[in-house]
PDBQT receptor file of N, H, CA, C and O in Angstrom, charges set to zero:
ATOM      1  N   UNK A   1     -35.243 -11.907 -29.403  1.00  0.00    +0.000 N 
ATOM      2  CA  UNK A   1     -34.161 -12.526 -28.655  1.00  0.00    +0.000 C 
ATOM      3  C   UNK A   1     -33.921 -11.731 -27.369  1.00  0.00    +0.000 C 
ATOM      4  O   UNK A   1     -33.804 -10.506 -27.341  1.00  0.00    +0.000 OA
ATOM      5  N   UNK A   2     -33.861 -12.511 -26.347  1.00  0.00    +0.000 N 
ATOM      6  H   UNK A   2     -33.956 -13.507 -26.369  1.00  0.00    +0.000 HD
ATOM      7  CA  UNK A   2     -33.555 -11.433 -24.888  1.00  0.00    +0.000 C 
ATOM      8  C   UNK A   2     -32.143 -11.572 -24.722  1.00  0.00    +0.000 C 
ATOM      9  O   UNK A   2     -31.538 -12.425 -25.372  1.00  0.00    +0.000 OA
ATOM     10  N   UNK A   3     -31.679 -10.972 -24.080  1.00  0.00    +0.000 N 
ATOM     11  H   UNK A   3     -32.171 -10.280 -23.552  1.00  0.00    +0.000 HD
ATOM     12  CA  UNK A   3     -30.251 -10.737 -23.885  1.00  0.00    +0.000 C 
ATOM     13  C   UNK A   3     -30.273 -11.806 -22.179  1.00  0.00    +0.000 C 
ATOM     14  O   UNK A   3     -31.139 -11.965 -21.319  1.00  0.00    +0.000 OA
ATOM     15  N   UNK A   4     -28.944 -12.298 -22.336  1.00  0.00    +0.000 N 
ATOM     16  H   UNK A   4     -28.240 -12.169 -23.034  1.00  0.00    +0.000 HD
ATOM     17  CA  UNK A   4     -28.638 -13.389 -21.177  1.00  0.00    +0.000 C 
ATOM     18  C   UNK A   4     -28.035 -13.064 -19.976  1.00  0.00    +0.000 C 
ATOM     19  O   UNK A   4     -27.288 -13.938 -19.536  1.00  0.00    +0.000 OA
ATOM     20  N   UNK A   5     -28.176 -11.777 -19.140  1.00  0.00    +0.000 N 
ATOM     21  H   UNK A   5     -28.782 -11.066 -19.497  1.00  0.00    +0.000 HD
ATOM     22  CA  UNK A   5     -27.510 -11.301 -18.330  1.00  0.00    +0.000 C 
ATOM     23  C   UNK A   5     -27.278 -12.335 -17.155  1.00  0.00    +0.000 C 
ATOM     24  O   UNK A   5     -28.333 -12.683 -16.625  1.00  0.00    +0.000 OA
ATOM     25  N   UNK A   6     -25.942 -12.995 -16.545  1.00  0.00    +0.000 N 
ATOM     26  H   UNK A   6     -25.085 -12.712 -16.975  1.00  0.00    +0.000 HD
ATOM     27  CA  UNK A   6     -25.593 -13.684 -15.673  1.00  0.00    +0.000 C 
ATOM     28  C   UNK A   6     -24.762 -13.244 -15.087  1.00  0.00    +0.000 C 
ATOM     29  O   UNK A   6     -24.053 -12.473 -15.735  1.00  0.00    +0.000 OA
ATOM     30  N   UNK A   7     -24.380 -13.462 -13.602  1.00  0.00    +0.000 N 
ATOM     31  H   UNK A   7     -24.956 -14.088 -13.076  1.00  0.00    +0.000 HD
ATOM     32  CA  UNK A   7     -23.252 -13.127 -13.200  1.00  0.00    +0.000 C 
ATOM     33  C   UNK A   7     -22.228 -13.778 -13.188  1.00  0.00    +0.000 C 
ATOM     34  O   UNK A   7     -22.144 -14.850 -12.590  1.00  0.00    +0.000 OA
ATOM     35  N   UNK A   8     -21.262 -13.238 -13.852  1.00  0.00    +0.000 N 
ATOM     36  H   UNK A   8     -21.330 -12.367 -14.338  1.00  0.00    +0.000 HD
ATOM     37  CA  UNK A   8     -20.146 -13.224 -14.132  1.00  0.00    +0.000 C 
ATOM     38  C   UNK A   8     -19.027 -13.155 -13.071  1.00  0.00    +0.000 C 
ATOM     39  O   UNK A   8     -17.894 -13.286 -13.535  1.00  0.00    +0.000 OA
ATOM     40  N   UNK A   9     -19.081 -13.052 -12.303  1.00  0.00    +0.000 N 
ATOM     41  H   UNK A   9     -20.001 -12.946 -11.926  1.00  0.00    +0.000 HD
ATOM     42  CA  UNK A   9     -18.202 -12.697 -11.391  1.00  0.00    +0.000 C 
ATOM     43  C   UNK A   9     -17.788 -13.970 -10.197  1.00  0.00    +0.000 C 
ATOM     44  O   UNK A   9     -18.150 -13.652  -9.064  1.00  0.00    +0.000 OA
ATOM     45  N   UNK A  10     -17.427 -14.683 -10.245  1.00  0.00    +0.000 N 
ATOM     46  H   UNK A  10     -17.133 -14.941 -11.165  1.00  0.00    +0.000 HD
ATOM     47  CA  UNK A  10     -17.538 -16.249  -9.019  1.00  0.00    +0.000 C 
ATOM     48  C   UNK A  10     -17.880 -15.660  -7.755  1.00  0.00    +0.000 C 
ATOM     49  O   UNK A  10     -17.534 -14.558  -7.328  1.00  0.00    +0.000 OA
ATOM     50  N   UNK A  11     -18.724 -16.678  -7.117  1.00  0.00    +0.000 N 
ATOM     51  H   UNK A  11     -19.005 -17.573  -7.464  1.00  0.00    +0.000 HD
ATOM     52  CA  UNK A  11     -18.394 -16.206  -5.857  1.00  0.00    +0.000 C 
ATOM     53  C   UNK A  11     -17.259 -16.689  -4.763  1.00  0.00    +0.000 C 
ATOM     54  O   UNK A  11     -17.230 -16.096  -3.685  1.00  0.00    +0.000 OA
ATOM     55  N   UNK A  12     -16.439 -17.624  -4.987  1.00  0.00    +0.000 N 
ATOM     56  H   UNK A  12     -16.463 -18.107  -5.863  1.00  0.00    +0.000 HD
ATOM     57  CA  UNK A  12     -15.179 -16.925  -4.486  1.00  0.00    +0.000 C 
ATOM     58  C   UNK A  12     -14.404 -16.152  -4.282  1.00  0.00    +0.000 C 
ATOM     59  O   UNK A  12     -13.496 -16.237  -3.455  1.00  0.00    +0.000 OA
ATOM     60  N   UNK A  13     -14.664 -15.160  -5.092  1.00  0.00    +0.000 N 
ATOM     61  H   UNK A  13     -15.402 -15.091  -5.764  1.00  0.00    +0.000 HD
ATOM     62  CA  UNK A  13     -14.299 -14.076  -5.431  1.00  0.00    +0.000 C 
ATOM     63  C   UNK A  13     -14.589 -12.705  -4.728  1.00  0.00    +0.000 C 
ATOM     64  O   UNK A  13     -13.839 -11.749  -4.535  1.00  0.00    +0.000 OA
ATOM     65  N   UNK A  14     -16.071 -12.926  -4.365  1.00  0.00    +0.000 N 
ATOM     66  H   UNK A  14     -16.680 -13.703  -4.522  1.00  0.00    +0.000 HD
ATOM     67  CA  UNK A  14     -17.041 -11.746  -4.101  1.00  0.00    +0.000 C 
ATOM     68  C   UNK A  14     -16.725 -12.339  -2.220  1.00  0.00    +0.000 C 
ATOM     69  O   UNK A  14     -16.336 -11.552  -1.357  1.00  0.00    +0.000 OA
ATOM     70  N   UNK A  15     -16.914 -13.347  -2.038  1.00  0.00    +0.000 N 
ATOM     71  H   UNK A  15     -17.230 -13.987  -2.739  1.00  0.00    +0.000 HD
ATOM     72  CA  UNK A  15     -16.659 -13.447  -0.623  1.00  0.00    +0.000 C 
ATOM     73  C   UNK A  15     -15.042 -13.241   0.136  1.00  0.00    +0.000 C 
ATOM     74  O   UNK A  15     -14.899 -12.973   1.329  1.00  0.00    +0.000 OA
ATOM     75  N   UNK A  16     -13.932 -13.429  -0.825  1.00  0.00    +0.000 N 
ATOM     76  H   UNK A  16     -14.048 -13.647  -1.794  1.00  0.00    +0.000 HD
ATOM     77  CA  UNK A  16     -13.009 -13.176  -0.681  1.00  0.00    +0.000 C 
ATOM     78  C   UNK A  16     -12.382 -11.551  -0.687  1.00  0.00    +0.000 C 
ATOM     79  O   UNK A  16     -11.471 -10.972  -0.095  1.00  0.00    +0.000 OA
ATOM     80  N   UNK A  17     -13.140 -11.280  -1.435  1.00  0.00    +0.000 N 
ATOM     81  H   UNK A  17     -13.880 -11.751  -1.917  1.00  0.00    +0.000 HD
ATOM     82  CA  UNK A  17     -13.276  -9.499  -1.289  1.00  0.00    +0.000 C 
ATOM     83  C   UNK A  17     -13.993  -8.886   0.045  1.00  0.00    +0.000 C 
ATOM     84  O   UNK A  17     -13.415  -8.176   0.868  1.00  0.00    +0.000 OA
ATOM     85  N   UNK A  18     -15.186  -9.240   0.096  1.00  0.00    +0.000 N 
ATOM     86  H   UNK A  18     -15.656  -9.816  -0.572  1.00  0.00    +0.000 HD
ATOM     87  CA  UNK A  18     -15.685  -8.970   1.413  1.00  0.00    +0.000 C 
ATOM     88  C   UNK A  18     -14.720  -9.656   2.447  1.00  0.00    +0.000 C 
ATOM     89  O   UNK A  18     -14.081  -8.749   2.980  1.00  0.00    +0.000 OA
ATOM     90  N   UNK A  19     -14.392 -10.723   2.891  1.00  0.00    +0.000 N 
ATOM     91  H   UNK A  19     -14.911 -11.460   2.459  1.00  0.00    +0.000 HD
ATOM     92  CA  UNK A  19     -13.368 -11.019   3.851  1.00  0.00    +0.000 C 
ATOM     93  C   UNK A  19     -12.480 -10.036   3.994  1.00  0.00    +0.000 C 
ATOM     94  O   UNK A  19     -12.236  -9.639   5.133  1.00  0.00    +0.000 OA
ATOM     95  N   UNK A  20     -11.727  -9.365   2.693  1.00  0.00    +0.000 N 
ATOM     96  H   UNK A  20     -11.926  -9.687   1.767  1.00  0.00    +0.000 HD
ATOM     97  CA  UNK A  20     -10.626  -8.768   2.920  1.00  0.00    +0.000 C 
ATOM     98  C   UNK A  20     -10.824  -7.470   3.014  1.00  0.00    +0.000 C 
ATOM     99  O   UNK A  20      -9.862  -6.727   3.209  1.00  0.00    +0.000 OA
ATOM    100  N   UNK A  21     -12.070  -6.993   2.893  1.00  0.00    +0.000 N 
ATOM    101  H   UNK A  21     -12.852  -7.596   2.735  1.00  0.00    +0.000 HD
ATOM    102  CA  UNK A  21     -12.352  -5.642   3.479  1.00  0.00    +0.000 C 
ATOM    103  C   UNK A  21     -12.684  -5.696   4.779  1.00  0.00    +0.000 C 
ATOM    104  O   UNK A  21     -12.467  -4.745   5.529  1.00  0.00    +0.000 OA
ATOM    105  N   UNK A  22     -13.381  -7.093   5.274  1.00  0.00    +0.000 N 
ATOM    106  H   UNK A  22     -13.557  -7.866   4.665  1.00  0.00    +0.000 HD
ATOM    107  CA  UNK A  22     -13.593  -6.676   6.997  1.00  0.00    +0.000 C 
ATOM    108  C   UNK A  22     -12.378  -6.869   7.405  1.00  0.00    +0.000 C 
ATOM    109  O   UNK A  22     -12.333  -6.017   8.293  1.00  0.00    +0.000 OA
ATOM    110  N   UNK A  23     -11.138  -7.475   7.406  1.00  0.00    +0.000 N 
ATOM    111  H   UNK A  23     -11.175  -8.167   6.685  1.00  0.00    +0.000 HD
ATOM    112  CA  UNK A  23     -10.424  -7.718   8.168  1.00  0.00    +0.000 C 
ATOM    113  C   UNK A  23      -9.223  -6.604   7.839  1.00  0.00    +0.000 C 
ATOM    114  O   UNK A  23      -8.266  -6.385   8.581  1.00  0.00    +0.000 OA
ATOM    115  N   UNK A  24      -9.495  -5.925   6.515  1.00  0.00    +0.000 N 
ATOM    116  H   UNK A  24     -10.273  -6.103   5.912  1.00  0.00    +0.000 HD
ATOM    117  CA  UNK A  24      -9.164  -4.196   7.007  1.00  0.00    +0.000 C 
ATOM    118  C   UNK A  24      -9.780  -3.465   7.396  1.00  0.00    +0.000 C 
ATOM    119  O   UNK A  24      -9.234  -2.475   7.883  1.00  0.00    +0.000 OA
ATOM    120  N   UNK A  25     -11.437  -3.571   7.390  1.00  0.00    +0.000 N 
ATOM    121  H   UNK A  25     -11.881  -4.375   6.995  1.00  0.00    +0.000 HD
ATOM    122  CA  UNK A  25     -11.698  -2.586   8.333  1.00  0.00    +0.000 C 
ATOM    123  C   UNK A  25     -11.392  -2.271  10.242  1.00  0.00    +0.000 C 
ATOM    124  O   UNK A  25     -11.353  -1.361  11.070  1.00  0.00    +0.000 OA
ATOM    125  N   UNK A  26     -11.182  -4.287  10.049  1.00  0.00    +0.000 N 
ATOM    126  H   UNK A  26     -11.214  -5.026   9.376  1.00  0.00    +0.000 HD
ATOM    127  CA  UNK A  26     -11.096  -4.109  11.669  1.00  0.00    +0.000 C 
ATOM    128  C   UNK A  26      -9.566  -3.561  12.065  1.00  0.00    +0.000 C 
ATOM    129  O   UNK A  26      -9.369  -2.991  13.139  1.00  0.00    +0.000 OA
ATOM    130  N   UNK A  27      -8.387  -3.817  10.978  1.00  0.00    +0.000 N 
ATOM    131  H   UNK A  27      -8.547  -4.279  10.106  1.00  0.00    +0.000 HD
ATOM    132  CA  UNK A  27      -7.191  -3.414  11.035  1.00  0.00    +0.000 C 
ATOM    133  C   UNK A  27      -7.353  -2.011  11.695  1.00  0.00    +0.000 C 
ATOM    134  O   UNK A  27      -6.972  -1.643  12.806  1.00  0.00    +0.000 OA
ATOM    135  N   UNK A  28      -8.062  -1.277  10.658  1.00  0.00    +0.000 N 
ATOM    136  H   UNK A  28      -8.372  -1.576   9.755  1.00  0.00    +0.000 HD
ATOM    137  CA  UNK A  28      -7.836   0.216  10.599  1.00  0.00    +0.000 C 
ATOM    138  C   UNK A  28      -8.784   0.390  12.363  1.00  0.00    +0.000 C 
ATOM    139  O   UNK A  28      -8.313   1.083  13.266  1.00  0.00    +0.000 OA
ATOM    140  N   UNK A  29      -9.444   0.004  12.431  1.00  0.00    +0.000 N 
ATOM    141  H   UNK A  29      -9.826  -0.559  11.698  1.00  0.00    +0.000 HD
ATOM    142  CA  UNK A  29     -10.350   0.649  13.820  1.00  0.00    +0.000 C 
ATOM    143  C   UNK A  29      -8.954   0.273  14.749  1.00  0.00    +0.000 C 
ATOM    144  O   UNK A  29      -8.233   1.160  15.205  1.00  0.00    +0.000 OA
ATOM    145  N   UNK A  30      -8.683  -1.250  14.959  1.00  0.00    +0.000 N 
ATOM    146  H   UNK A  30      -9.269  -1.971  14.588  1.00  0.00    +0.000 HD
ATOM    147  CA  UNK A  30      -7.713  -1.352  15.702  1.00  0.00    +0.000 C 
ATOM    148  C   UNK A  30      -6.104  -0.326  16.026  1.00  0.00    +0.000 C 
ATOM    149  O   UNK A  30      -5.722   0.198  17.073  1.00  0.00    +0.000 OA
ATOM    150  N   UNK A  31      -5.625  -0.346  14.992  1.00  0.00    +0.000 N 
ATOM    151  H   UNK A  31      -5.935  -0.771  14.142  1.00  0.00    +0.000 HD
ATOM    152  CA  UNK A  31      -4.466   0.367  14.670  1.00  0.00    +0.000 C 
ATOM    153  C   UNK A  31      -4.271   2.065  14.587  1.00  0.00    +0.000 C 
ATOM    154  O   UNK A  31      -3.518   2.865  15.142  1.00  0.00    +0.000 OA
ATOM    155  N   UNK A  32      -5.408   2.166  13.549  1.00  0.00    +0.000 N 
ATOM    156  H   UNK A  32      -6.019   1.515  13.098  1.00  0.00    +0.000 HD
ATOM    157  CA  UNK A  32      -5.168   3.557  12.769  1.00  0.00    +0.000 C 
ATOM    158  C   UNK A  32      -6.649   4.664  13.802  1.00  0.00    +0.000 C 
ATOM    159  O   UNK A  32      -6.269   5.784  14.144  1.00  0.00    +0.000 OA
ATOM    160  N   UNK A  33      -7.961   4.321  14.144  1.00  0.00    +0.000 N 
ATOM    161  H   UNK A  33      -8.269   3.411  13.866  1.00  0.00    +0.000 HD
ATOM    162  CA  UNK A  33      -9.054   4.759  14.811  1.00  0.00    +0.000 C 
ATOM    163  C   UNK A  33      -9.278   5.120  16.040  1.00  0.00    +0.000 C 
ATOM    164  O   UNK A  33      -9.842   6.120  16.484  1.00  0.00    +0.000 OA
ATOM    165  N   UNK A  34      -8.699   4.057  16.655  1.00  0.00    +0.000 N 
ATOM    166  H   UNK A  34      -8.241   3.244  16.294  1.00  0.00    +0.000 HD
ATOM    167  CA  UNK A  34      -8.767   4.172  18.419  1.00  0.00    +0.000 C 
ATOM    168  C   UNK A  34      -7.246   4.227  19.120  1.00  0.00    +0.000 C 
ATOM    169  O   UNK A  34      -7.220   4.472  20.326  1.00  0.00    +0.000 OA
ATOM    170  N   UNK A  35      -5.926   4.002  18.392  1.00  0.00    +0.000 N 
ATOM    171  H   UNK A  35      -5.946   3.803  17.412  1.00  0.00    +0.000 HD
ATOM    172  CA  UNK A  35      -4.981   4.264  18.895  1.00  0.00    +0.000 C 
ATOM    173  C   UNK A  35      -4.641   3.038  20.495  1.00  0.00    +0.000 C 
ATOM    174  O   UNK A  35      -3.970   3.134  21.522  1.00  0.00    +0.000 OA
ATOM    175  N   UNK A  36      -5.340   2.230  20.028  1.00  0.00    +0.000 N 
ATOM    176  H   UNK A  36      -5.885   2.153  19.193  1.00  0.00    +0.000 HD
ATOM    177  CA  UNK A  36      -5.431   1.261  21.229  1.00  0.00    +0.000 C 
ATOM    178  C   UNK A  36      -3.992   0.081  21.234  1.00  0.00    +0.000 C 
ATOM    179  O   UNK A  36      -3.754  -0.614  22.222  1.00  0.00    +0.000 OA
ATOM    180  N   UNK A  37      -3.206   0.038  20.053  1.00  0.00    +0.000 N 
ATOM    181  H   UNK A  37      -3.399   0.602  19.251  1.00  0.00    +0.000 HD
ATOM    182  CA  UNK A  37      -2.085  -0.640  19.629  1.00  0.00    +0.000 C 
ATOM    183  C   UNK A  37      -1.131   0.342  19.719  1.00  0.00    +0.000 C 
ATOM    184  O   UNK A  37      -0.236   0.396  20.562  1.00  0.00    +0.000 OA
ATOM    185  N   UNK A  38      -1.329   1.068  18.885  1.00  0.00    +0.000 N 
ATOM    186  H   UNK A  38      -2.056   1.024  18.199  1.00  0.00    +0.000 HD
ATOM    187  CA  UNK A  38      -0.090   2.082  18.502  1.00  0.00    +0.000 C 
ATOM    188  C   UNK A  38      -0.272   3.653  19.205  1.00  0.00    +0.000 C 
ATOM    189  O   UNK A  38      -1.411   4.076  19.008  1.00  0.00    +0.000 OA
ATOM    190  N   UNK A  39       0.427   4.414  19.825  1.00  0.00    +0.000 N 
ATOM    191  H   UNK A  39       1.352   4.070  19.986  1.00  0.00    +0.000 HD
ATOM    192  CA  UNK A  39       0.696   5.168  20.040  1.00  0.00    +0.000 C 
ATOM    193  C   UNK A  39       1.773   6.560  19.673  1.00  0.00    +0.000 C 
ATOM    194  O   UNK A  39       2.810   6.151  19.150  1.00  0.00    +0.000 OA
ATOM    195  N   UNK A  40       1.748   7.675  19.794  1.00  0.00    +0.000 N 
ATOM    196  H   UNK A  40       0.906   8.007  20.219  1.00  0.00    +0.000 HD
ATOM    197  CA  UNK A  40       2.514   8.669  19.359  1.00  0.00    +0.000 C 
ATOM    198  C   UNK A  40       2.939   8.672  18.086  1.00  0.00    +0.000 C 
ATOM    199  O   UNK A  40       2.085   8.879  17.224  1.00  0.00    +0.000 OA
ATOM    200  N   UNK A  41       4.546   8.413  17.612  1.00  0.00    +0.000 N 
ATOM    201  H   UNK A  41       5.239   8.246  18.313  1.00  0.00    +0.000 HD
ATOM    202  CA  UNK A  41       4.972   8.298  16.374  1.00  0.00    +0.000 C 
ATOM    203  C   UNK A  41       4.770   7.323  15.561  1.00  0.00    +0.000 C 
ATOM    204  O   UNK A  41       4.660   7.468  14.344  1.00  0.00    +0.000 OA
ATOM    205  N   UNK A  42       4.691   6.043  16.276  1.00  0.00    +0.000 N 
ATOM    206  H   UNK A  42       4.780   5.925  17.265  1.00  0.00    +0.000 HD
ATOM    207  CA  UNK A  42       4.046   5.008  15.392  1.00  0.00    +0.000 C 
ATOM    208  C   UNK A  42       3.087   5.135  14.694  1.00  0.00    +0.000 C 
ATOM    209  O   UNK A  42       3.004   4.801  13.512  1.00  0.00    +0.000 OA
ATOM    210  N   UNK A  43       1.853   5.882  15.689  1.00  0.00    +0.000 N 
ATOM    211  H   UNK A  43       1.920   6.153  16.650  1.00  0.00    +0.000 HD
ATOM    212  CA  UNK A  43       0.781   5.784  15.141  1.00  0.00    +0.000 C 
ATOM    213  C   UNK A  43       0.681   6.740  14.154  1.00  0.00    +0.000 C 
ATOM    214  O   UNK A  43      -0.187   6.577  13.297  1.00  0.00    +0.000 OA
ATOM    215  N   UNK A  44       1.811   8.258  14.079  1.00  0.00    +0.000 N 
ATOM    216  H   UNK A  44       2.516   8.390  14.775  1.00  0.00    +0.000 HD
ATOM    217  CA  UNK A  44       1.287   9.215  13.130  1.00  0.00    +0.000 C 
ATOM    218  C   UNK A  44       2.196   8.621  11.864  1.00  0.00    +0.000 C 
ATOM    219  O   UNK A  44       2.165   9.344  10.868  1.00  0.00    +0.000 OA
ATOM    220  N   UNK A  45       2.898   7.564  11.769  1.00  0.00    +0.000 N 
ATOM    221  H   UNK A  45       2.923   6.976  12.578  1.00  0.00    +0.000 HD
ATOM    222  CA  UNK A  45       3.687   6.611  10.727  1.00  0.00    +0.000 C 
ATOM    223  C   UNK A  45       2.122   6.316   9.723  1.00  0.00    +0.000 C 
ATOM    224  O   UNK A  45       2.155   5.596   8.724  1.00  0.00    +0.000 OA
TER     225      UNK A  45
């Protein structure tokens, strides 16, 4: 008998995760990386 390995995981799921990591990664470059939004105390908030 072989074992039935499938993925399990939807891909709605897996693309919705990736979405929501690029659009924090671009957060963080924007905001938190280049200081191009926020400045001084904000930015060390």
């Amino acid at each position: 008998m072989k074992p039935d390995y499938k993925n399990w995981v939807p891909k709605d799921m897996v693309y919705g995760l990736a979405g929501g990591t690029l659009i924090a990664l671009i957060l963080f470059l924007l905001l938190g990386a280049t200081g191009a939004v926020l400045q001084g105390t904000a930015r060390l908030v």
